[in-house]
BATORMAR-363381 format. One line per 8 residues: number of its first residue (from 1); for each residue x, y, z of C-alpha. Coordinates in pm, 1 decimal. Example, Ala and Ser with C-alpha at 12.3 -4.5 7.8 and 13.67 -1.06 7.14 Angstrom:
2
1) 1230.0,-450.0,780.0 ~ 1367.0,-106.0,714.0
This chain:
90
1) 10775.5,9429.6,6731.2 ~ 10558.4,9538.3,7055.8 ~ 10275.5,9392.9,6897.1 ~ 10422.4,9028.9,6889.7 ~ 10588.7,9092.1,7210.2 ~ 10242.7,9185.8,7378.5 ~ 10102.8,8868.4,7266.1 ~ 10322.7,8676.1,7407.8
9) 10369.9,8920.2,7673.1 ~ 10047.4,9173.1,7767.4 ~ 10106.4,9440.2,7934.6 ~ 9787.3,9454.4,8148.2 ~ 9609.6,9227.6,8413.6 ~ 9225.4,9205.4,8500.0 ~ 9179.6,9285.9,8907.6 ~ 8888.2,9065.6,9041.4
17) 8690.1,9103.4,9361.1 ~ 8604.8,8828.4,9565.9 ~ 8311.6,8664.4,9349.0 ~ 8608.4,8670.3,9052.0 ~ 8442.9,8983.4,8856.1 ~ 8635.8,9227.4,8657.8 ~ 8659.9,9524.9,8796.4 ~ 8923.6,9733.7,8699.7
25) 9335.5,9677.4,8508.4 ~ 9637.2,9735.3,8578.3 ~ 9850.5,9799.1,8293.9 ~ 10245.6,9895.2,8262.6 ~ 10318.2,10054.8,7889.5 ~ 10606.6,10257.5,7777.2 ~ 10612.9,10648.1,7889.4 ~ 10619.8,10932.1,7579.3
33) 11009.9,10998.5,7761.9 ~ 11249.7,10754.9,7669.5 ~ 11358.0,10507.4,7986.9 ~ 11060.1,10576.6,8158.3 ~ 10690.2,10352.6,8228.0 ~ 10364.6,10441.5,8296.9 ~ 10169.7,10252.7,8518.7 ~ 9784.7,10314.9,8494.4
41) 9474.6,10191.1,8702.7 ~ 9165.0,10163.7,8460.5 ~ 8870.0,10115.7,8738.4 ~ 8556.3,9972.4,8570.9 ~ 8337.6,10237.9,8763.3 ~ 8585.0,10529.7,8876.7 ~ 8756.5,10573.7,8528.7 ~ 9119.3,10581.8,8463.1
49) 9445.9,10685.3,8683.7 ~ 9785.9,10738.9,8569.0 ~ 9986.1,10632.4,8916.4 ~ 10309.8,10823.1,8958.8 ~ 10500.3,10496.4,9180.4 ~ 10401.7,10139.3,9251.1 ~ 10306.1,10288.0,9675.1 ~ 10029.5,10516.8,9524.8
57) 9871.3,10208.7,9315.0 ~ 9878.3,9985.2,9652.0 ~ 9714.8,10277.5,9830.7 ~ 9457.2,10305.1,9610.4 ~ 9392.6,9939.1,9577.4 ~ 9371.2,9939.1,9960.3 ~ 9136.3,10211.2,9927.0 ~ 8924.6,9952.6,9690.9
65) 9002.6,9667.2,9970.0 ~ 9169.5,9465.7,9734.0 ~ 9299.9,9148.8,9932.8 ~ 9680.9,9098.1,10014.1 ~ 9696.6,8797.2,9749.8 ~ 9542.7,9025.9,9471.6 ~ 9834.8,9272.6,9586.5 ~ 10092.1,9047.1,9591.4
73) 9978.2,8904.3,9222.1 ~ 9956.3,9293.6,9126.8 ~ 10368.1,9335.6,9256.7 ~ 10476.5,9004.7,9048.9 ~ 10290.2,9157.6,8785.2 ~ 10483.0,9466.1,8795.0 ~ 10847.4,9357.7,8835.1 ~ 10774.3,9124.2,8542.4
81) 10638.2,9375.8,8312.7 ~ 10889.8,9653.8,8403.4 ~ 11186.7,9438.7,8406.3 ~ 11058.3,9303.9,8083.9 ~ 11040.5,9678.9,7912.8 ~ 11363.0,9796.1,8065.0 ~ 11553.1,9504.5,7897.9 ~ 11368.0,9493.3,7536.5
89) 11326.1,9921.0,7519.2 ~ 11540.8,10198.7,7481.1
């Protein structure tokens, strides 16, 4: 079933800089324990982070001085995903 659902919902987005490159993804997927998420940061150059809330992955996309629009997308992105998971898995 996740596989159909992640087509027609994926559960990652691409973060561009300014000139619209790739450089790193956000990505919300289910947790090993039951009713929880993992949110993960996989950074083109830095490798990957496993972010323990939502204020540690805008601190460290301010740290990458990722604009307030690319933010804002990353927070819709977020509550989607998560409010998707919560209704769809145990």
């Amino acid at each position: 079933m996740l596989d159909t659902v992640e087509n027609i919902f994926p559960f990652t987005m691409d973060l561009k800089d300014d000139e619209g490159n790739i450089w790193g993804t956000v990505s919300v997927i289910p947790s090993k324990e039951s009713y929880k998420r993992d949110i993960l940061l996989m950074d083109v150059h830095e490798g990957n982070f496993s972010v323990r809330s939502i204020t540690e992955l805008l601190n460290m996309l301010e740290k990458r001085n990722v604009s307030l629009e690319e933010k804002k997308k990353v927070l819709d992105f977020l509550a989607e995903r998560l409010l998707f998971l919560e209704q769809v898995l145990p």
